[in-house]
N, C-alpha and C positions, 0 to 999 in steps of 0.2 A: 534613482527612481527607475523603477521595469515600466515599460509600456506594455501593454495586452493587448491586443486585438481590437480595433475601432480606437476610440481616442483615450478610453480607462490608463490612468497612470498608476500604478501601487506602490508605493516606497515599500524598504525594508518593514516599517511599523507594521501597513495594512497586510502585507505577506506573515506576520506572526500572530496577524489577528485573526486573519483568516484559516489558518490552521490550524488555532487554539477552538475556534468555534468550531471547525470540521470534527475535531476532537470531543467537544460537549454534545454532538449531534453523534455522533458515533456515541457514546453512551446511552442518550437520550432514543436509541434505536431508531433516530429518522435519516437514516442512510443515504436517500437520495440527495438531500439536506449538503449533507455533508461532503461528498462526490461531486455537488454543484458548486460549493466552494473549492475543494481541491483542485477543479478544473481548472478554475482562473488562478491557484497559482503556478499550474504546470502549462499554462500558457505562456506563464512570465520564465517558469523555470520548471524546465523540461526534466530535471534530474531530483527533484524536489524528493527526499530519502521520504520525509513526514507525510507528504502527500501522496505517494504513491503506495507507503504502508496501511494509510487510512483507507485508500481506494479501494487495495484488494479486501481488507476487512469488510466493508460496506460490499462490494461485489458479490464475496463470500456471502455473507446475511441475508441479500437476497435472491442469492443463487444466479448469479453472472461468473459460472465458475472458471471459464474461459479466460472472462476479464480481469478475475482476480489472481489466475495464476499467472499470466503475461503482465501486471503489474509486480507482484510479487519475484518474477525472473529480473526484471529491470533491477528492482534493488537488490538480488541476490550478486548482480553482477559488479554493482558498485560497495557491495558494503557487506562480506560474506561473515557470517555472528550464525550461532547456535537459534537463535531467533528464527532468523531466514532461513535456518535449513529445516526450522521444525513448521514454520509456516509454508514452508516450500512441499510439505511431505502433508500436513493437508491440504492443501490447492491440489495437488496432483492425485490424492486421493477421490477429491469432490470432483475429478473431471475422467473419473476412472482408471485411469491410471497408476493400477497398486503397486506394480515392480516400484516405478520410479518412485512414490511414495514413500515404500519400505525402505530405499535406498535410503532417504532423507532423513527418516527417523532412526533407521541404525546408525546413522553416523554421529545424529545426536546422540545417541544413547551410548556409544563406544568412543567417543571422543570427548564426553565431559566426566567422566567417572571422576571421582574423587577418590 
């Protein structure tokens, strides 16, 4: 069992629950929704790959592009995938930043060729 902040306890379950719903609100386009669950598990668990992915998504969509690209760095740091570096190369684009951007996507595009 995680404790959170104040007396909320979350076992593992309420942690899979809550990130399956972050996930049906990230669809459902109500992002805040969704960012407000992720919080409370990156309360419990700071390195949370699921919830920090959903974050920056949701940042992104409402244009928190700061937030989402310092979410987005976090997991690129833990867990580097063609993923991460294409999501990485739009966050850095939406926060102006085109070099770095470019960087990101050429590496996709030169690094998974078939």
């Amino acid at each position: 069992v995680t404790k959170l902040a104040g007396s909320m306890e979350l076992n593992p379950y309420d942690l899979r629950n809550y990130r399956d719903l972050a996930f049906i609100y990230i669809l459902a386009k109500q992002y805040n929704e969704s960012t407000s669950l992720c919080d409370k598990v990156l309360e419990s668990v700071p390195n949370d790959l699921t919830c920090l992915d959903l974050n920056a998504i949701a940042y992104y969509a409402i244009n928190k592009n700061s937030e989402a690209l310092n979410n987005s760095l976090k997991t690129y740091k833990m867990n580097q995938s063609f993923c991460h570096d294409l999501n990485l190369g739009l966050y850095y684009g939406a926060n102006g930043n085109l070099t770095k951007a470019q960087e990101f996507v050429d590496k996709v595009l030169n690094e998974n060729k078939r």
